[in-house]
C-alpha positions as CSV (number, residue, x, y, z in Angstrom):
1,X,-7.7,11.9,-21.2
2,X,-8.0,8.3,-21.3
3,X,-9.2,6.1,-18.7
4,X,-7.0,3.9,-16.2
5,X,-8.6,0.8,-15.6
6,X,-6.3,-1.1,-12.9
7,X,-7.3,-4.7,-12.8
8,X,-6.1,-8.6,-11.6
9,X,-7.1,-11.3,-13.2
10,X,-7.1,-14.6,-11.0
11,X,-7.8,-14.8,-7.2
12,X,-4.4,-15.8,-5.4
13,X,-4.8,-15.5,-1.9
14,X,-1.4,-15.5,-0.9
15,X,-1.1,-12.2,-3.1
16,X,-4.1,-10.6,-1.4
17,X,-2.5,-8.9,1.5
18,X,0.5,-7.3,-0.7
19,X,-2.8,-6.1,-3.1
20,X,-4.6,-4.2,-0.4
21,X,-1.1,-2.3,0.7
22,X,-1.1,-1.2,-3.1
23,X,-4.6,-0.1,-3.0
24,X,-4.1,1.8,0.4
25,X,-5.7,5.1,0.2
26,X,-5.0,8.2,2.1
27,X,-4.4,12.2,2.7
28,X,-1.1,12.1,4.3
29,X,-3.6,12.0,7.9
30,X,-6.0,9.0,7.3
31,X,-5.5,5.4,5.0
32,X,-7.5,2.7,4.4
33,X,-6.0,-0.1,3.1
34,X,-7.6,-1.2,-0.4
35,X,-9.4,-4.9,0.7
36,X,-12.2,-6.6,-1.1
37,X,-15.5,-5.1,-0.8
38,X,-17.5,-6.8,2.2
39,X,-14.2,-9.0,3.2
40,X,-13.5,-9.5,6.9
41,X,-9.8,-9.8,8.8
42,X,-8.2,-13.5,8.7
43,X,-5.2,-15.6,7.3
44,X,-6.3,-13.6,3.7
45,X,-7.7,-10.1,4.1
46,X,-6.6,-7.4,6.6
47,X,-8.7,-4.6,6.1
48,X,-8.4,-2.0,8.3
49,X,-8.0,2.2,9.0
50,X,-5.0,4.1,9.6
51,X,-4.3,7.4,11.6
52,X,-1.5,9.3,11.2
53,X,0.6,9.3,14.9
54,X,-1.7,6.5,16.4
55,X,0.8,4.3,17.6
56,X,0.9,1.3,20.0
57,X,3.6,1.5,22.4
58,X,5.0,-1.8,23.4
59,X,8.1,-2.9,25.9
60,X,9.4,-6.6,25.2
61,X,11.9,-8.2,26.6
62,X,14.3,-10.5,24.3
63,X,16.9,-12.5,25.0
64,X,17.4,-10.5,28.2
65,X,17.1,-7.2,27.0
66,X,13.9,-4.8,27.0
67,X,13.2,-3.9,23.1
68,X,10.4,-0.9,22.8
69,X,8.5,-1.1,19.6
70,X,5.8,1.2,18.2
71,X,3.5,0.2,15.4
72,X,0.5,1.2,13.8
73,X,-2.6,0.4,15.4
74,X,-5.5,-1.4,12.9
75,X,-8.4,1.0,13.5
76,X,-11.8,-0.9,13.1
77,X,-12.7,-1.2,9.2
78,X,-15.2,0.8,8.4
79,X,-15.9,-0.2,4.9
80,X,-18.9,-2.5,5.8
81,X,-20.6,0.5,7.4
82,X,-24.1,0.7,5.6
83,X,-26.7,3.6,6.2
84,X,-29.8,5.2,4.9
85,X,-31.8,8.3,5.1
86,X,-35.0,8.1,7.3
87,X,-37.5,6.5,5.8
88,X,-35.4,5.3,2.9
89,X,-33.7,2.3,2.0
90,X,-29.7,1.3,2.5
């Protein structure tokens, strides 16, 4: 079997976002969305961890009425997380 290689060329920041939903990861339980290595949240990158049935339960009112909404809640990113055996290096 051959190898896939799946691969951008260019940096378009405005396509970033839609490139870490494609890249999303997970079992069915658990996804991580697919952002740059190292990158933190802003107006470019949202990295962030997903639980299946972790919601966030939210009563607004609109225009007179109340509107509940549930979404996902971004669980902490834990791509950046570093460690190292005792008395090892990272």
């Amino acid at each position: 079997m051959g190898e896939w290689i799946w691969e951008y060329e260019g940096y378009d920041p405005a396509a970033e976002r839609l490139r870490e939903t494609l890249h999303t990861l997970g079992n069915g339980y658990f996804a991580t969305r697919g952002s740059m290595p190292g990158c933190r949240g802003g107006l470019v990158h949202c990295p962030g961890t997903y639980v299946a049935g972790c919601y966030d339960h939210l009563v607004s009112s609109v225009a007179g009425r109340q509107v509940e909404n549930e979404d996902l809640v971004n669980l902490p990113n834990w791509l950046s997380t570093a460690g190292r055996r005792a008395g090892g290096s990272t």
